[in-house]
C-alpha positions as CSV (number, residue, x, y, z in Angstrom):
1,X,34.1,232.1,-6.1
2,X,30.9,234.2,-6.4
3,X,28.1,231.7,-8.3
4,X,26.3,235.2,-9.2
5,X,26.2,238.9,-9.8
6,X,24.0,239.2,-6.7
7,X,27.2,237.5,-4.8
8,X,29.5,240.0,-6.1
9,X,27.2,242.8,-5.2
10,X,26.7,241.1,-1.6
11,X,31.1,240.9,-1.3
12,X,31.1,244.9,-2.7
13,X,28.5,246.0,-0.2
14,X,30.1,244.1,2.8
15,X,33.9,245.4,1.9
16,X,36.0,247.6,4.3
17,X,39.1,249.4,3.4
18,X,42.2,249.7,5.8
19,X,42.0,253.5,6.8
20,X,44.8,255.6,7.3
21,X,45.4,258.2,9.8
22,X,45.8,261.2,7.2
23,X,44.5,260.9,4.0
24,X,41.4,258.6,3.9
25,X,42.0,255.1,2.8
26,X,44.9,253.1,2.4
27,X,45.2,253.2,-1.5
28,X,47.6,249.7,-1.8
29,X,44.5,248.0,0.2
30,X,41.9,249.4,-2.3
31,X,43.9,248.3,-5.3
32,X,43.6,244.8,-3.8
33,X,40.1,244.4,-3.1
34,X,39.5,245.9,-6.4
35,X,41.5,243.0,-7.9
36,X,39.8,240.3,-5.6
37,X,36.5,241.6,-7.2
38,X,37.8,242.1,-10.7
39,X,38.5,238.5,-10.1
40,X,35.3,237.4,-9.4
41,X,34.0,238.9,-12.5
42,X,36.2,237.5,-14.3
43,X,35.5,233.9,-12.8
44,X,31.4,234.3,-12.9
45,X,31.7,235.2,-16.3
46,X,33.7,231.9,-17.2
47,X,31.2,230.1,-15.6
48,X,28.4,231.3,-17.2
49,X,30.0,231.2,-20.8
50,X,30.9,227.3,-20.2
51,X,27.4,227.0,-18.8
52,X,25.9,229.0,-21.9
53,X,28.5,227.1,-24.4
54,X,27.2,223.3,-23.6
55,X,23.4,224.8,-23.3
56,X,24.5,225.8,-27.2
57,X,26.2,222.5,-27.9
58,X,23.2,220.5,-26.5
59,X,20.2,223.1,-28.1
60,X,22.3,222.4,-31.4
61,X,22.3,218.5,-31.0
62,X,19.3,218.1,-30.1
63,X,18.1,220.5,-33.4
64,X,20.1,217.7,-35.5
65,X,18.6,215.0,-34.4
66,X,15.1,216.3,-35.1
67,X,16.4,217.2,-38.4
68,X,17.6,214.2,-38.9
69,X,14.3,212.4,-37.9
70,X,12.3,215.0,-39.8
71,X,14.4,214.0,-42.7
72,X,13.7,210.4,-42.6
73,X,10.5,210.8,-42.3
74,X,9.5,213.3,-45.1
75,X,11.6,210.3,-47.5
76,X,9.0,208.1,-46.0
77,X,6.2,209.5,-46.5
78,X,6.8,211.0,-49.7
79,X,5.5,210.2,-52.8
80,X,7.2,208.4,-55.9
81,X,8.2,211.1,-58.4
82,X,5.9,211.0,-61.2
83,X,7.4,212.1,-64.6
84,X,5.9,215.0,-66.2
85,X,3.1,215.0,-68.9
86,X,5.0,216.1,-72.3
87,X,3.0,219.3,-72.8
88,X,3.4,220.6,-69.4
89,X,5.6,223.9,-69.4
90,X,8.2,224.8,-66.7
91,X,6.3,226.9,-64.1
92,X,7.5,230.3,-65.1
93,X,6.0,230.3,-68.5
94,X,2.6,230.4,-66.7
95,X,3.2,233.8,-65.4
96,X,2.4,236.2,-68.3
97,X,5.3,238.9,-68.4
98,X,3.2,241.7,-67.2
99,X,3.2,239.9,-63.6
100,X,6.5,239.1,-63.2
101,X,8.3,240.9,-60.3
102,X,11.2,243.0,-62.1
103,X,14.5,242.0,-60.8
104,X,17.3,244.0,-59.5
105,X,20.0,244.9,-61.9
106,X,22.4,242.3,-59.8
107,X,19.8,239.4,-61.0
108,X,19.0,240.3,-64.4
């Protein structure tokens, strides 16, 4: 099996078909080298998707257990919740209406 397109390329470039006496090339011997490469296509790309798929499954893993540290940490380091003074208003009420954004008719 070909371990890259440069392989396949190499195998292409170095193939010979049977000739025939009248009419060029034997057409039965073309179909078959045709299928040996289609073949090897076929089997590179395999490869490489396996190859890609656990590169994924390890990226992915790897982006979890940062998370997950990342996670732990913030809990650590963050402050206790402190309850809010009674006057305090929720956030939007300090935006005067005039500089709220207008939502979309989807949000409204």
């Amino acid at each position: 099996m070909a371990r890259s397109v440069e392989e396949i390329a190499q195998l292409l470039k170095d193939t010979r078909f049977k000739r025939r006496l009248i009419g060029g090339v034997d057409e039965d011997d073309v179909w078959r080298k045709l299928e040996r490469l289609n073949g090897e296509y076929v089997a590179l790309i395999e490869a490489m998707e396996q190859r890609h798929q656990g590169a994924l499954r390890e990226c992915r893993g790897r982006i979890a257990a940062l998370k997950d540290q990342l996670g732990g940490a913030q809990r650590r380091e963050m402050p206790a919740a402190r309850p809010a003074p009674a006057d305090a208003s929720p956030p939007e009420a300090e935006i005067e209406p005039a500089e709220r954004p207008a939502l979309s008719e989807d949000f409204q």
